[in-house]
Short mmCIF file of the C-alpha atoms (twelve columns), coordinates in Angstrom:
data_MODEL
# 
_entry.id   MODEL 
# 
loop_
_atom_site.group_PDB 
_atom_site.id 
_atom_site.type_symbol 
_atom_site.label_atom_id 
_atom_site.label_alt_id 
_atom_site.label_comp_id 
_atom_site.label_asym_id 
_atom_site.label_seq_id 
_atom_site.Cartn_x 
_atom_site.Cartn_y 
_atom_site.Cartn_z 
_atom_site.pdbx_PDB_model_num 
ATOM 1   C CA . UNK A 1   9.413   -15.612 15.976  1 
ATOM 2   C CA . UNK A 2   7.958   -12.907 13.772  1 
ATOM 3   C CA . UNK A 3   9.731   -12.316 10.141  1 
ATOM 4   C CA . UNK A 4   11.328  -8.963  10.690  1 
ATOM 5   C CA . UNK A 5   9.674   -7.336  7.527   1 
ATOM 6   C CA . UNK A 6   6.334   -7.815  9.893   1 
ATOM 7   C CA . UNK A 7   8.277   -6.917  13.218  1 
ATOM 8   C CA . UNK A 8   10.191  -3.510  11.797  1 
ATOM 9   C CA . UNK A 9   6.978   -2.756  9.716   1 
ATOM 10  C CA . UNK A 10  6.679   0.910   9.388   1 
ATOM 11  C CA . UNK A 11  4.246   2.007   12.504  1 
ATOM 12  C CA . UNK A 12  3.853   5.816   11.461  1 
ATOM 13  C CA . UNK A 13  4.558   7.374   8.159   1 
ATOM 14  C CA . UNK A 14  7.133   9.042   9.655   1 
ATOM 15  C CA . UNK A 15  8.846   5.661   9.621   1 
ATOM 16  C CA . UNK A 16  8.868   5.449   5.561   1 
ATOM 17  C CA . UNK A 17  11.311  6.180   3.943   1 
ATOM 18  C CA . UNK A 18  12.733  7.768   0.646   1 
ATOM 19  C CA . UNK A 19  9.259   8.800   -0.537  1 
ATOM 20  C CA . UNK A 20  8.119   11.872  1.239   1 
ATOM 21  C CA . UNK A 21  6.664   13.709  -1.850  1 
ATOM 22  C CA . UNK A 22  3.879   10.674  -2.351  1 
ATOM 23  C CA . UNK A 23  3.288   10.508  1.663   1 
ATOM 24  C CA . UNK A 24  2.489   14.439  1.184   1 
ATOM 25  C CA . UNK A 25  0.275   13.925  -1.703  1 
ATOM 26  C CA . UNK A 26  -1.242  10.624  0.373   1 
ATOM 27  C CA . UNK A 27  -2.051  12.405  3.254   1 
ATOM 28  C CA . UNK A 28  -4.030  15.157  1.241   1 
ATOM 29  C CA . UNK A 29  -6.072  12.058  -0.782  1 
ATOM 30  C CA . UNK A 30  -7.453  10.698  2.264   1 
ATOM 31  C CA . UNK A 31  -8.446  14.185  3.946   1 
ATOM 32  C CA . UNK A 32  -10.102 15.088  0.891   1 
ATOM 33  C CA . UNK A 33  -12.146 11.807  -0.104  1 
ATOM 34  C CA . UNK A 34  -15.287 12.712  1.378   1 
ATOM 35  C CA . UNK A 35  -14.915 15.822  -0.830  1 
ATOM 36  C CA . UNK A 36  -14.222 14.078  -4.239  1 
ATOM 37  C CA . UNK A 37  -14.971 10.228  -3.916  1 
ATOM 38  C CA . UNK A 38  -11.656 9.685   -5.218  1 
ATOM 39  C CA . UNK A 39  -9.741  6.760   -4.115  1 
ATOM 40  C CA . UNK A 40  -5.813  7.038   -3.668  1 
ATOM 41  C CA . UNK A 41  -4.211  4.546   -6.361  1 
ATOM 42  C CA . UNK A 42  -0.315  3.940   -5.080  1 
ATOM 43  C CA . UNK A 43  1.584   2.822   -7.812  1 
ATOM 44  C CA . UNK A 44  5.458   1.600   -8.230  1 
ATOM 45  C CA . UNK A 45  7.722   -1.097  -7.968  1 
ATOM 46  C CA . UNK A 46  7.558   -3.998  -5.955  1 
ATOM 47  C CA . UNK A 47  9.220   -3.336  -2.201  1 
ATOM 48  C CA . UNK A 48  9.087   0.654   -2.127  1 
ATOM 49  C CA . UNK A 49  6.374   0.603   0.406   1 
ATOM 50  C CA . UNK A 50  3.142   0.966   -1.184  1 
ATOM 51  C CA . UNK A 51  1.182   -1.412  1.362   1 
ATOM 52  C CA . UNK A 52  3.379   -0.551  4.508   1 
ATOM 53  C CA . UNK A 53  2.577   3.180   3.901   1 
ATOM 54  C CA . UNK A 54  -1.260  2.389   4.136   1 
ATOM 55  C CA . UNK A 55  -1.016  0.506   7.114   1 
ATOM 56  C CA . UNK A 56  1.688   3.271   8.863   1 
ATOM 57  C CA . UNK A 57  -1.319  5.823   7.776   1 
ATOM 58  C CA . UNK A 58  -4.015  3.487   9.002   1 
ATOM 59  C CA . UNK A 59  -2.043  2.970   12.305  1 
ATOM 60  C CA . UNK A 60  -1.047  6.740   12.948  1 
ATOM 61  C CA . UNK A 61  -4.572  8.006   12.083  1 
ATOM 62  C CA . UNK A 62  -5.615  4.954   14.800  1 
ATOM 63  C CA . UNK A 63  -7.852  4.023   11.881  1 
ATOM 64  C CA . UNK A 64  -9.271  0.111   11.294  1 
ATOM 65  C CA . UNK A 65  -7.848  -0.882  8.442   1 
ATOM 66  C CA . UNK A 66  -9.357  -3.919  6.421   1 
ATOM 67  C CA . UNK A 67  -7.356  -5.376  3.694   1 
ATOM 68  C CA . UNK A 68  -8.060  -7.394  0.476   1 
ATOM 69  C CA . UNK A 69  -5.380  -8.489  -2.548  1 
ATOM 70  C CA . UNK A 70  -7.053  -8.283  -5.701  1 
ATOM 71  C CA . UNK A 71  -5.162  -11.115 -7.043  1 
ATOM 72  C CA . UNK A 72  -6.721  -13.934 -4.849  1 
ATOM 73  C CA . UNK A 73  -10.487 -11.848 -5.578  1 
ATOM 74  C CA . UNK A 74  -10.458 -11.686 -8.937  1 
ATOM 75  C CA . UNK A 75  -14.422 -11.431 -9.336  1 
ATOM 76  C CA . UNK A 76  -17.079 -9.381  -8.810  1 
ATOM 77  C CA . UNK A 77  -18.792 -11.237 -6.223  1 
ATOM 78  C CA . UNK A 78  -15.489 -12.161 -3.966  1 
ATOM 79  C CA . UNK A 79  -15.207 -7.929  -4.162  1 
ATOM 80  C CA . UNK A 80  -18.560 -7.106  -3.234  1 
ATOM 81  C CA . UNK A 81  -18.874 -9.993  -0.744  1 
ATOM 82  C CA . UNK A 82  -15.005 -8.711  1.074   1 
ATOM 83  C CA . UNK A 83  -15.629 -5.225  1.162   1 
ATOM 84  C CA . UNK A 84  -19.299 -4.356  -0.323  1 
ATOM 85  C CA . UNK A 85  -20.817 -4.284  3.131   1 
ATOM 86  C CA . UNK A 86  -17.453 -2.721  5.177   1 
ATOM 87  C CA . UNK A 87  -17.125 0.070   2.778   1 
ATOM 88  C CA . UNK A 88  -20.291 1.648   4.321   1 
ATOM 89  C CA . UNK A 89  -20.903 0.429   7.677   1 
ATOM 90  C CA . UNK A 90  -19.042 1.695   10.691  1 
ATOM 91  C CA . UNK A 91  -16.788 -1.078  12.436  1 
ATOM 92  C CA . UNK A 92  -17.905 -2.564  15.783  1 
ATOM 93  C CA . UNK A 93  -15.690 0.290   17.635  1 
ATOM 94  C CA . UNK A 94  -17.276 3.038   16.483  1 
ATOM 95  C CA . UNK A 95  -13.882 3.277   14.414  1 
ATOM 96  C CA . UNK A 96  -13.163 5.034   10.953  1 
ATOM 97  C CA . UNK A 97  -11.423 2.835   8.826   1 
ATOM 98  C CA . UNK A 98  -9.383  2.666   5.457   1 
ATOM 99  C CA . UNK A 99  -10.236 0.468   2.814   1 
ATOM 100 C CA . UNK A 100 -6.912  -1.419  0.849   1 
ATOM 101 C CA . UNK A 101 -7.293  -3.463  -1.916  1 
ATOM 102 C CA . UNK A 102 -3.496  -4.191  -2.664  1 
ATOM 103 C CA . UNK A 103 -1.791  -5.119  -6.123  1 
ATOM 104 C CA . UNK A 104 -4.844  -4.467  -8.296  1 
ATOM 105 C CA . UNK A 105 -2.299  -5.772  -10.802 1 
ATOM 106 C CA . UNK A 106 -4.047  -9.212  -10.263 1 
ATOM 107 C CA . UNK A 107 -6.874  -8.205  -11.458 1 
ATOM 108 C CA . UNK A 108 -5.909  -7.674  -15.296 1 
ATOM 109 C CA . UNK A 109 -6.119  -10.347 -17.581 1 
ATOM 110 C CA . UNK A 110 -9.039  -13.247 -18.688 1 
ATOM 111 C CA . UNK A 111 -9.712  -13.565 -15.225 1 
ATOM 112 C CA . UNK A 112 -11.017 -10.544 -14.230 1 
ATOM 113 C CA . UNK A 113 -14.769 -11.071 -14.333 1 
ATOM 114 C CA . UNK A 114 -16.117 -7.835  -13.434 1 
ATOM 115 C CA . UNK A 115 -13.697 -7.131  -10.584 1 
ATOM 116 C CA . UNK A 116 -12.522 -3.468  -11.737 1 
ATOM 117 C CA . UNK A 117 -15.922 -2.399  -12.153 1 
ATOM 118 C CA . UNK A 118 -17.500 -3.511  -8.667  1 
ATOM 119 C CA . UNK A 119 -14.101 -1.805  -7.383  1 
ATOM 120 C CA . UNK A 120 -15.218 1.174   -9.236  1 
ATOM 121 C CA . UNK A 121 -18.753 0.961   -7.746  1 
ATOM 122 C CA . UNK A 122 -17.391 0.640   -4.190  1 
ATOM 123 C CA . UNK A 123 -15.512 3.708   -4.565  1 
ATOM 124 C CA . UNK A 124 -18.549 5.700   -5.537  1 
ATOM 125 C CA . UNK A 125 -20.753 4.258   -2.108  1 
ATOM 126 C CA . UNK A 126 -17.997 4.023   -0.268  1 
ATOM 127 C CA . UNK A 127 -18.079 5.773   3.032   1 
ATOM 128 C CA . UNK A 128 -14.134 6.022   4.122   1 
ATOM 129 C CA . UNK A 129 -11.380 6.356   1.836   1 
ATOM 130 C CA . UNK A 130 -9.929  3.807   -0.472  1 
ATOM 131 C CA . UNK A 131 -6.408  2.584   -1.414  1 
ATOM 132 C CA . UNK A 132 -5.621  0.845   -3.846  1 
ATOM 133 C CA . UNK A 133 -1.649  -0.451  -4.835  1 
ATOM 134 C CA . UNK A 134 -0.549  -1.601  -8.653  1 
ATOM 135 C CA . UNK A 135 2.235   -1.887  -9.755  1 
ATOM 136 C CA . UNK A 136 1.362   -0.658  -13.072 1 
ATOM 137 C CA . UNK A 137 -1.466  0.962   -13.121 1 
ATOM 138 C CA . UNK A 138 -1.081  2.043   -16.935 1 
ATOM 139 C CA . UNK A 139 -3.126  -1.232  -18.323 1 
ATOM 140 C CA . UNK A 140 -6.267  0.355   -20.782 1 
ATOM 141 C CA . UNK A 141 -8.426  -1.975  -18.312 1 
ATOM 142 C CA . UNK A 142 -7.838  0.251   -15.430 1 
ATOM 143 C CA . UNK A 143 -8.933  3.399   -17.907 1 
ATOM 144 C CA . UNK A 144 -12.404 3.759   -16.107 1 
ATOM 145 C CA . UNK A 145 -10.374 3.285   -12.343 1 
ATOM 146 C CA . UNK A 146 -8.106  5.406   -13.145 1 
ATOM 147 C CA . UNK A 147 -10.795 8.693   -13.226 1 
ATOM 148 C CA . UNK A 148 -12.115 7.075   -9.396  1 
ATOM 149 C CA . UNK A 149 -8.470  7.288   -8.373  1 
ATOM 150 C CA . UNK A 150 -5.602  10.075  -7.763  1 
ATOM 151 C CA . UNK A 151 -2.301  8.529   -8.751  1 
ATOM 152 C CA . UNK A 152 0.810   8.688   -6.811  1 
ATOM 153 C CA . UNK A 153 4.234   7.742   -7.897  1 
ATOM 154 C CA . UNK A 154 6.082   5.575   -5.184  1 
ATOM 155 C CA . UNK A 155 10.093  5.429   -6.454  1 
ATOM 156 C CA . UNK A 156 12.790  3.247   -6.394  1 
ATOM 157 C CA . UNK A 157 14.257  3.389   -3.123  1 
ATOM 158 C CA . UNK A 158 17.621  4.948   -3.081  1 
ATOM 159 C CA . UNK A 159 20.160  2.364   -1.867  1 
ATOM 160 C CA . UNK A 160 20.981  4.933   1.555   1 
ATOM 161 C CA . UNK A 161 17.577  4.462   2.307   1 
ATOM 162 C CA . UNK A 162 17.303  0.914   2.149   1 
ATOM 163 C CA . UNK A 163 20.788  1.013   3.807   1 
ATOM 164 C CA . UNK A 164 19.334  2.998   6.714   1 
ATOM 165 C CA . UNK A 165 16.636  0.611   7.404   1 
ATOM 166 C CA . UNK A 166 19.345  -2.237  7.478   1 
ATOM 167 C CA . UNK A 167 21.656  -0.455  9.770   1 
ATOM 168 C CA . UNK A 168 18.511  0.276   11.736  1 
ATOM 169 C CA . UNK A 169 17.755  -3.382  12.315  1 
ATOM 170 C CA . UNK A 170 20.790  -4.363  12.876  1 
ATOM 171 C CA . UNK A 171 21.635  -2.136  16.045  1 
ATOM 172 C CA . UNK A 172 18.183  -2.738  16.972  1 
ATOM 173 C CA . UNK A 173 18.748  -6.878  16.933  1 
ATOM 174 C CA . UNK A 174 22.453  -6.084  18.070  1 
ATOM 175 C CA . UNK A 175 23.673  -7.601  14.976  1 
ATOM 176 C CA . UNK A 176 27.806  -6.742  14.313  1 
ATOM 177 C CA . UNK A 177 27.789  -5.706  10.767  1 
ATOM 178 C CA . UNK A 178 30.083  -3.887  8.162   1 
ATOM 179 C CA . UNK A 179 28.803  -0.855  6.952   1 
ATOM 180 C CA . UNK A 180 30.131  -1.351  3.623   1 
ATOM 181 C CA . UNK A 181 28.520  -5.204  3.180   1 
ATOM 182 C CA . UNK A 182 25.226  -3.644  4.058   1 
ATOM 183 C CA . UNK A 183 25.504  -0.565  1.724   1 
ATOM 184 C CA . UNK A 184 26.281  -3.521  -0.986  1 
ATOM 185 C CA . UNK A 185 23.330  -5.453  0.207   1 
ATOM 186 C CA . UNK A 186 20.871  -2.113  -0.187  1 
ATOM 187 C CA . UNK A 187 22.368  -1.647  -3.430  1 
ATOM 188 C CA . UNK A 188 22.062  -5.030  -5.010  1 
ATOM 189 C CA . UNK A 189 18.285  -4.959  -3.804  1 
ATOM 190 C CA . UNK A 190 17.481  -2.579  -6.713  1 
ATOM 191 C CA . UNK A 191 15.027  -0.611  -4.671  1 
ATOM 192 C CA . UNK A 192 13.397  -3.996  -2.801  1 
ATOM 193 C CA . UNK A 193 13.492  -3.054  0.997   1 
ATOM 194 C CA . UNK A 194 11.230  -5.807  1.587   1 
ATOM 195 C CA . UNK A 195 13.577  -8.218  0.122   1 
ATOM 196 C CA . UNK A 196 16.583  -6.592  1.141   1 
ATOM 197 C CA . UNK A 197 14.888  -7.088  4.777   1 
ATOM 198 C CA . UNK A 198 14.650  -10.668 3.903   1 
ATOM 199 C CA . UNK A 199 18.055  -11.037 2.755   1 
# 
């Protein structure tokens, strides 16, 4: 049985919701990369649907989308070797494709051996646009990133909006439920829909 964050994952970003200045922006980012080799850098808290928005764009768009977290490849070779080659070669389908390398977060600290700059080079060569999620994306280490990258602010979720996804699921798994338990649920998530979801 598939865990229902992956079976009510967001299909089309029409499906997020409670952030529909940043999808705006988002949309804009990609058209324009070819333009000005910028990556998209998605930044906010944990749960307000950094990585579900690339994959709704990825998905609507009827892009490939091929997907690396930057905290298990935390060097410059694992980089290079994961998305060197895919960031300039058409897929097998004659696709386009969207490059994500999610929670770039992982890659601050002693263990970053040359990770953010191979990123960085990527970005430059890279043939289809680049996403990239942090949470905080503030860190002096991503300084040099941050000039590859426009920035956009995902926010807390409202607790409606998290609510609305709940209510959603339930009717849809014909779950009985109390409106007012679930608006208590969405509000003691703080903003998590993923672990509300859980929950």
């Amino acid at each position: 049985m598939k865990p229902w964050i992956k079976k009510y994952q967001p299909k089309e970003l029409s499906d997020i919701q409670g952030q529909d200045t940043a999808l705006k922006q988002l949309k804009e980012s990609v058209a324009n990369f070819k333009k000005t080799k910028k990556a998209t850098l998605l930044y906010g808290p944990t749960g307000s649907g950094k990585t579900a928005t690339a994959h709704a764009m990825a998905n609507g768009l009827d892009l490939e989308i091929i997907e690396v977290n930057a905290s298990d490849t935390r060097n410059k070779d694992e980089i290079e070797s994961l998305i060197g080659s895919a960031s300039t070669q058409m897929s097998l389908f004659n696709k386009g494709k969207i490059i994500l390398i999610d929670e770039i977060d992982g890659l601050s600290g002693t263990k970053d051996r040359g990770g953010i700059s191979a990123i960085t080079k990527i970005i430059e060569k890279s043939a289809f646009p680049i996403i990239l999620t942090a949470n905080d994306p503030w860190n002096s280490k991503f300084s040099t990133l941050r000039k590859k990258a426009n920035l956009i602010q995902f926010h807390t979720l409202n607790y409606l909006s998290v609510f609305a996804v709940l209510k959603k699921i339930c009717i849809k798994e014909s779950i009985k439920y109390d409106e007012s338990i679930l608006k208590s649920m969405a509000r003691m998530a703080g903003g998590d829909l993923r672990g509300a979801i859980n929950d």
